[in-house]
C-alpha positions in Angstrom: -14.2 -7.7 -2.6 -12.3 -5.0 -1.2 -9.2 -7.0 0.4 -9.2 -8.5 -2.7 -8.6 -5.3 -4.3 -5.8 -4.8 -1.7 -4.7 -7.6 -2.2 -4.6 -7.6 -6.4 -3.0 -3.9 -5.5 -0.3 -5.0 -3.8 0.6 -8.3 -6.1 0.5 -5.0 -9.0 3.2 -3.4 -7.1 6.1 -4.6 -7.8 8.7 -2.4 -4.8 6.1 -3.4 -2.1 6.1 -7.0 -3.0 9.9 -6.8 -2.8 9.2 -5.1 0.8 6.9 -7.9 2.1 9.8 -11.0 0.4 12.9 -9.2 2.7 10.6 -8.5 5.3 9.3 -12.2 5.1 12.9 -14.1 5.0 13.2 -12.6 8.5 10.9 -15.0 9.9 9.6 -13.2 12.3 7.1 -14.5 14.5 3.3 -12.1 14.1 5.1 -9.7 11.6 3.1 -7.4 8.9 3.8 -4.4 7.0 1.1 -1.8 8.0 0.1 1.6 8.2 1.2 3.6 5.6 2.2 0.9 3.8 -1.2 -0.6 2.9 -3.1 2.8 3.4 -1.2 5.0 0.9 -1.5 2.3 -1.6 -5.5 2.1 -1.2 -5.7 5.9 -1.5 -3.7 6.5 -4.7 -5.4 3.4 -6.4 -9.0 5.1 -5.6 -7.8 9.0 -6.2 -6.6 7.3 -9.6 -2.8 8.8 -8.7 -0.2 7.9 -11.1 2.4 9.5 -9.3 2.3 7.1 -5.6 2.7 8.8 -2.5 6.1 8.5 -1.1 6.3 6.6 1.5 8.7 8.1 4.5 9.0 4.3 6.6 8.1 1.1 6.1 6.2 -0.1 9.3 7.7 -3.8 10.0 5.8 -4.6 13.2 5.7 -8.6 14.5 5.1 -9.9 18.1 7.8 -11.5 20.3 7.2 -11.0 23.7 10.4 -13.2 24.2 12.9 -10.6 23.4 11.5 -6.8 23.7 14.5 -4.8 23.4 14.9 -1.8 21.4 18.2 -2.7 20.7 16.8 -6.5 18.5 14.7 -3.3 16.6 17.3 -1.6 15.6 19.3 -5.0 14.6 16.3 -5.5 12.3 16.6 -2.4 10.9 20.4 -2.9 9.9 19.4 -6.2 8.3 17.1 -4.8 6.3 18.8 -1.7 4.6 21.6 -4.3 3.6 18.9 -6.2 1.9 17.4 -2.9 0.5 16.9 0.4 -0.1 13.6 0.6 1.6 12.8 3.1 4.5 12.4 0.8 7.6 10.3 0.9 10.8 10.7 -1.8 13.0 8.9 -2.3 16.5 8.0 -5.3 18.1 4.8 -4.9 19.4 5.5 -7.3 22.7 6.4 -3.7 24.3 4.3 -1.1 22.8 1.8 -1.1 25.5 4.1 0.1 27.7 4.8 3.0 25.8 1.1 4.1 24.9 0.3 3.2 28.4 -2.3 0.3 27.6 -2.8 -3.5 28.9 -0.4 -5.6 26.7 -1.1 -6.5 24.2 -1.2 -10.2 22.8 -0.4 -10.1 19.6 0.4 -7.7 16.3 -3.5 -7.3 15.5 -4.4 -7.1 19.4 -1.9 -4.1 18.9 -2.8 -2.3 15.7 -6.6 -2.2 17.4 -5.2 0.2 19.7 -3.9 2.5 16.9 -5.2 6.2 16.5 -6.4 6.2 13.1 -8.2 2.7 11.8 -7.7 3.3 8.4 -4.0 3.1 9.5 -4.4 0.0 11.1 -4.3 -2.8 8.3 -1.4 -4.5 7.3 -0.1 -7.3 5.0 2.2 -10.2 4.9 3.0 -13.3 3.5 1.5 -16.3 4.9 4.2 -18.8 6.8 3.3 -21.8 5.0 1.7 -20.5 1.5 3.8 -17.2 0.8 0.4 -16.2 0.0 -0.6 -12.3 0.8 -2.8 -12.3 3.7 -4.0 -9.1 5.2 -4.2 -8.5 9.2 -6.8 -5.4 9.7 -8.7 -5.5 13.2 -11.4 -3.3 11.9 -11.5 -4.7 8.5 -10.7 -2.6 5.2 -13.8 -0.7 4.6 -12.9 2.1 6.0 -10.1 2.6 3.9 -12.5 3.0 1.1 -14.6 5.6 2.6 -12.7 8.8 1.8 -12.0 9.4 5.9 -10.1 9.4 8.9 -11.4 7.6 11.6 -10.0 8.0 14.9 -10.3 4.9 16.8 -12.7 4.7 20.0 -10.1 3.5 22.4 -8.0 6.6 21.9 -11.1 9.3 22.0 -9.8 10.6 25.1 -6.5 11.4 23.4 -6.0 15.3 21.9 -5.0 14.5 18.2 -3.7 17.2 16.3 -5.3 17.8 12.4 -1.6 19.0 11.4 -0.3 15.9 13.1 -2.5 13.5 11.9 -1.9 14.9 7.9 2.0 14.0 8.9 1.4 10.8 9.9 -0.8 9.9 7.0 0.2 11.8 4.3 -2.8 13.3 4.1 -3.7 16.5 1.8 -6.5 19.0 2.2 -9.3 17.5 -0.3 -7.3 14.0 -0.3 -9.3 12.0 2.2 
């Protein structure tokens, strides 16, 4: 029921659907749009919010392990503000291991289950084949709709900041 709800909330909304159709006719291989992106959305619908939180980036990550660079990132990026307006992320997620200092990783979900914050770590995309919304989350979406932040057990060992997380995830005192 609940990544139906995602789901029917993102169909509803009409500047992130543009987001996931000129993220889609990249074709990227693995891609979703994640983090904030799905998070923020699930949070304002369930604290009944009729102002949506701004999002500050659009997280665009996808797996090529074929072509790594920073530089095809940033290409991305160019191709996308010409397309729109939107606040893009890029990162291919071939090479993130090596910056968080984990085994690699094998593909875009095998990556997000390494992210601090689980609630963070759902995303959504439009099916290949369908163009149907499908969402990638490797610790499903029910934590989304528990009114927490949940730091993930392969990070415990990391210091996380309170200040830092509420920058990542936009979060309030009393919002979460």
């Amino acid at each position: 029921m609940r990544k139906r709800d995602l789901i029917h909330w993102l169909q509803n909304d009409s500047s992130r659907m543009h987001a996931l159709h000129t993220a889609g006719e990249l074709g990227l291989n693995d891609w979703c749009l994640a983090a904030g992106f799905v998070r923020n959305l699930a949070w304002d619908k369930m604290h009944e919010y009729t102002v949506p939180t701004v999002l500050n980036d659009i997280d665009l990550i996808y797996f090529n392990p074929s072509d790594t660079s920073i530089e095809k990132d940033a290409e991305l990026e160019c191709i996308l503000r010409e397309r729109s307006s939107h606040p893009w992320s890029v990162k291919n997620q071939a090479r993130m291991h090596m910056r968080n200092g984990d085994k690699a990783y094998t593909s875009t979900e095998d990556a997000m289950s390494y992210w601090v914050e689980v609630e963070t770590a759902v995303g959504a995309r439009l099916g290949p084949l369908t163009h149907e919304l499908e969402i990638v989350a490797p610790f499903g979406v029910g934590s989304l709709f528990e009114n927490t932040i949940t730091l993930n057990a392969k990070r415990k060992n990391q210091e996380i900041s309170i200040r830092g997380l509420q920058q990542k995830t936009g979060v309030k005192s009393g919002r979460a």
